[in-house]
C-alpha positions, -999 to 999 in steps of 0.1 A, spaced: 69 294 556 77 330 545 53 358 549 39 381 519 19 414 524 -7 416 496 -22 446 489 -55 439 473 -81 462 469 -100 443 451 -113 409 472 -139 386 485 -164 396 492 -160 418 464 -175 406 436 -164 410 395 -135 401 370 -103 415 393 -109 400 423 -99 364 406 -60 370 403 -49 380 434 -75 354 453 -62 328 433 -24 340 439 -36 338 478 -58 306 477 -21 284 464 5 303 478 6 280 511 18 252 482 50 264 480 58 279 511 45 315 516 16 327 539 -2 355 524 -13 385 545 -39 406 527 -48 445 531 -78 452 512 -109 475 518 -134 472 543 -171 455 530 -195 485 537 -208 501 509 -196 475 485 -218 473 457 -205 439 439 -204 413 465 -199 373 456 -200 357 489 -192 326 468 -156 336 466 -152 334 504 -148 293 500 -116 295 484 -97 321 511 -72 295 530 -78 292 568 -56 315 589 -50 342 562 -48 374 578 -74 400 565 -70 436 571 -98 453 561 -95 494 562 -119 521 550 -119 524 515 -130 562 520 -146 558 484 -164 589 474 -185 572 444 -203 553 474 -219 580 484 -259 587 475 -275 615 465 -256 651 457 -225 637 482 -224 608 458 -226 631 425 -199 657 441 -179 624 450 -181 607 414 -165 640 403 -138 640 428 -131 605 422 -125 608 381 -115 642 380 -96 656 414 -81 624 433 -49 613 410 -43 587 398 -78 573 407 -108 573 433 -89 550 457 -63 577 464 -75 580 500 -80 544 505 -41 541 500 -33 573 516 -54 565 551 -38 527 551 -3 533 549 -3 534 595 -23 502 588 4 481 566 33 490 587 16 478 612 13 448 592 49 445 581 62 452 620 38 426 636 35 397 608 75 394 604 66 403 563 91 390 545 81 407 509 54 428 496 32 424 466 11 446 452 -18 445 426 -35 472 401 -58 483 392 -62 505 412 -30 520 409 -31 538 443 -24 502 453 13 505 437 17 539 453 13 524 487 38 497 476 61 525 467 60 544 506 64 508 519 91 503 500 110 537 510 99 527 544 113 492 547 144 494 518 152 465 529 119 444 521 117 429 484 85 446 464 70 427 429 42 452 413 18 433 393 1 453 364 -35 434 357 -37 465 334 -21 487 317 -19 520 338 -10 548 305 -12 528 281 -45 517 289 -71 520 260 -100 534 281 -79 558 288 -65 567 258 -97 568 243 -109 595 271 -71 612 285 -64 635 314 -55 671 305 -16 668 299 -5 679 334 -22 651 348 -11 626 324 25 637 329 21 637 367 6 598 363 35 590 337 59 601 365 43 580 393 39 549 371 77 550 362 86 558 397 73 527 409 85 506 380 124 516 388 117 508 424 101 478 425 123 450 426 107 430 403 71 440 379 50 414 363 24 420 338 -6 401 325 -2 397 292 31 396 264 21 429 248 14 447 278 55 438 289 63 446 255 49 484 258 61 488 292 99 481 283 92 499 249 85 530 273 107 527 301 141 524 286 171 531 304 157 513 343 170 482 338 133 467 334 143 441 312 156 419 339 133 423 364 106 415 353 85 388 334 47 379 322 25 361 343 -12 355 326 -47 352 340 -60 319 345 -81 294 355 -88 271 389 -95 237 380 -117 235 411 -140 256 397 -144 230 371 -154 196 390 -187 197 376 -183 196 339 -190 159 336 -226 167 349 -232 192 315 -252 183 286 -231 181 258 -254 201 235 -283 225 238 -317 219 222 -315 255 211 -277 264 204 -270 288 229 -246 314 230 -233 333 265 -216 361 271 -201 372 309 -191 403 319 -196 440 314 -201 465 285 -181 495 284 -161 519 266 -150 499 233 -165 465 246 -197 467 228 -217 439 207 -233 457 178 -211 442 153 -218 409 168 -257 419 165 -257 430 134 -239 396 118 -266 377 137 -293 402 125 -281 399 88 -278 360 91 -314 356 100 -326 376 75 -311 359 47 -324 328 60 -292 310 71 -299 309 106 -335 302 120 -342 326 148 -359 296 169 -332 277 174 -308 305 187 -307 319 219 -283 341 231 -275 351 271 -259 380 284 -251 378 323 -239 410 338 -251 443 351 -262 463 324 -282 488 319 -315 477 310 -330 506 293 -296 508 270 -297 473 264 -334 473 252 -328 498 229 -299 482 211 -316 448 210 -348 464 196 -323 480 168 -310 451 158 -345 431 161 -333 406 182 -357 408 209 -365 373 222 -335 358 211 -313 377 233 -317 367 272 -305 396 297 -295 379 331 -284 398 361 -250 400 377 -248 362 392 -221 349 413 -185 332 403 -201 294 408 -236 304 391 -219 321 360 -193 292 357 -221 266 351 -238 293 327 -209 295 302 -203 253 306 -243 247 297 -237 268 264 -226 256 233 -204 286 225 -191 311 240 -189 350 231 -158 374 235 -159 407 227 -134 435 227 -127 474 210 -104 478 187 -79 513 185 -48 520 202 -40 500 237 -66 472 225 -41 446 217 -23 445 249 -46 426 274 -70 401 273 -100 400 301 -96 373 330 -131 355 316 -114 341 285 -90 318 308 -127 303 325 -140 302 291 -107 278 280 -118 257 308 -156 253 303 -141 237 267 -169 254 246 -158 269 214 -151 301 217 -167 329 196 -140 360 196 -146 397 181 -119 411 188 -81 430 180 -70 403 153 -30 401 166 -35 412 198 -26 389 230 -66 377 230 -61 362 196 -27 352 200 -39 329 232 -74 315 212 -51 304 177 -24 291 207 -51 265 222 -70 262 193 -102 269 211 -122 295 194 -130 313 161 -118 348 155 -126 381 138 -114 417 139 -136 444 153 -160 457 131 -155 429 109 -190 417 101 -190 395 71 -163 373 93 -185 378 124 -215 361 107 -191 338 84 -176 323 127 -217 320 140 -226 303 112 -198 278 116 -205 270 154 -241 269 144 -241 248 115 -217 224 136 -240 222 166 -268 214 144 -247 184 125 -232 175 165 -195 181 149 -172 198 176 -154 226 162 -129 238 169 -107 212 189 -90 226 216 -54 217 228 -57 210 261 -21 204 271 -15 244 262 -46 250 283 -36 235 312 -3 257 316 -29 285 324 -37 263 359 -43 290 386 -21 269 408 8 264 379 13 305 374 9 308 415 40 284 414 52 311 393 51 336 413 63 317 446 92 314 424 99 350 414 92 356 455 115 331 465 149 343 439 138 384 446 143 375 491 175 352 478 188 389 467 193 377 437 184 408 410 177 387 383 147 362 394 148 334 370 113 318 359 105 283 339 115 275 306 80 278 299 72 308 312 107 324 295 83 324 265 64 348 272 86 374 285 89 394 254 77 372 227 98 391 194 81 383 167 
């Protein structure tokens, strides 16, 4: 067995979306033959916890848990002063001094545990900037960066940018780590294609590969225990609302397909399960005059929300439009591949979202803002439910390449070729596909 130091921010107990990937990554590892030793932040404070998660950390991982020093944390005026600091004064994000007080920490790490290779995850991208000092540290040591997200090309970002002396100071950190790292993987085709597109003339090309979100059949066992079908056809969404993720347009087709009659507004029910800000919330239901139809659940953990989305008979996906907003796709729409309900997608028509849902055939698909095809996709599921046809059938041999414990292989494999020394990991004709994808 070889030894990996992850550095993780984000993990168990930590609760939401980017906690899955690198537990995942952690959880198969031990398959093929790497022990995985994982710096992340300590648990006080922590606002999202899912002890859930715990279950699936291996036995005899090493955790290293340091002081996330994180301002936003704080309550009152500290808290206030410290949200500020976080956004606007601590580059290239709030968990600057999380990275900056554990850099003693992870050479201890790499000294003590015999660490073989280092591995890094963003966001947040302080976590890459720590990989970079180890990296000067131990020359020696292999590094892989893994980009869950775009860094400046992401769209929340570009939607709301630093003033340019910042963003030039985060352009020059984010290429500094891609030339050193020996190898960078990204999470989606479009994001690899706009980081070579931008970082010409590093040698990225070769070094680097995509490796998708996915999903952990585990998490799965129960399906045969779920009612096929609803007596109400019931719609869920998962996850958080922000920035361009919002559902209006999905409101308004529902609103506009009630009113003309073609839906009946007692045999729909939809559920959103997240944190969200109730009074917001109210107020664009009452807007929309779905009150009563739409359910607001609270933030539930990994398990609970997992039998939410396979008890529905569709599922909802939203995403913003604008620049950036093709590139990535959230890790939810892997689980909702797996709970094999249809999927209902609003989102970037082309981007790597749509490109994955026409791939497995598991959903219906409209471009933001796009209303008329909105309503056009609900009234298909629902019309469908109502006559018990399945639509749309899902191909579940492309499905199951997005196995949690098929893309850790993947990665095993990139660890194993980048400590062989060779420069040019090679990955599986099946993952050679995604690399670039020209089209």
């Amino acid at each position: 067995m070889k030894n990996v130091l992850m550095v993780a921010y984000s993990f168990p107990p930590a609760g939401g979306p980017g906690v899955q990937r690198s537990l995942k990554f952690a959880k198969y590892l031990g398959l093929f033959g790497w022990t995985p030793f994982i710096l992340t932040r300590d648990v006080k404070n922590m606002r999202l916890k899912d002890e859930s998660l715990i279950k699936d950390i291996p036995e005899g991982v090493g955790i290293y848990r340091t002081n996330p020093y994180e301002l936003t944390e704080l309550k009152g005026v500290p808290g206030l002063v410290g949200k500020f600091a976080a956004r606007k004064v601590l580059i290239p994000d709030g968990e600057r001094l999380w990275e900056l007080f554990s850099k003693k920490t992870a050479v201890e790490i790499i000294k003590n545990d015999g660490i073989e290779l280092i591995y890094t995850t963003s966001v947040p991208y302080s976590s890459h900037l720590l990989g970079l000092y180890l990296k000067k540290t131990f020359p020696g040591i292999p590094w892989v960066a893994d980009f869950r997200d775009e860094w400046t090309n992401n769209p929340y970002l570009l939607d709301n940018p630093h003033n340019t002396a910042r963003m030039a100071i985060e352009r020059g950190m984010e290429r500094s780590i891609l030339k050193r790292a020996d190898y960078m993987v990204a999470n989606t085709p479009v994001m690899l294609e706009n980081f070579l597109r931008d970082n010409k003339g590093i040698g990225l090309e070769e070094r680097s590969c995509v490796i998708p979100n996915g999903y952990d059949k585990e998490d799965f066992k129960f399906l045969e225990n779920i009612p096929q079908k609803n007596t109400v056809f019931t719609i869920t969404y998962t996850g958080s609302l922000y920035g361009r993720r919002k559902p209006d347009n999905f409101f308004l087709s529902l609103q506009e397909l009630i009113a003309e009659g073609k839906a009946d507004p007692e045999k729909i029910r939809i559920r959103f399960i997240g944190a969200y800000k109730k009074e917001q919330m109210a107020q664009t239901l009452e807007k929309y005059g779905l009150q009563g139809i739409v359910e607001i659940l609270p933030y539930m953990d990994h398990d609970g929300c997992i039998r939410k989305m396979a008890a529905s008979d569709a599922l909802l996906l939203i995403e913003g439009g604008g620049p950036g907003g093709k590139a990535f796709h959230t890790g939810k729409l892997f689980e909702y591949l797996a709970a094999g309900r249809p999927i209902l997608a609003n989102i970037p028509a082309g981007g790597a979202a749509a490109r994955l849902i026409s791939e497995t055939g598991s959903g219906l698909i409209s471009d933001c803002g796009d209303t008329g095809k909105t309503g056009e996709n609900i009234l298909k599921l629902y019309e469908a439910w109502h006559e018990n046809k399945n639509i749309p059938e899902p191909d579940r041999a492309q499905i199951a390449k997005y196995d949690r414990k098929v893309l850790t292989g993947e990665l095993a494999r990139i660890f194993d070729r980048v400590c062989s020394k060779n420069t040019y990991p090679s990955i599986s004709k099946e993952y050679a596909r995604l690399r670039l994808l020209r089209r």
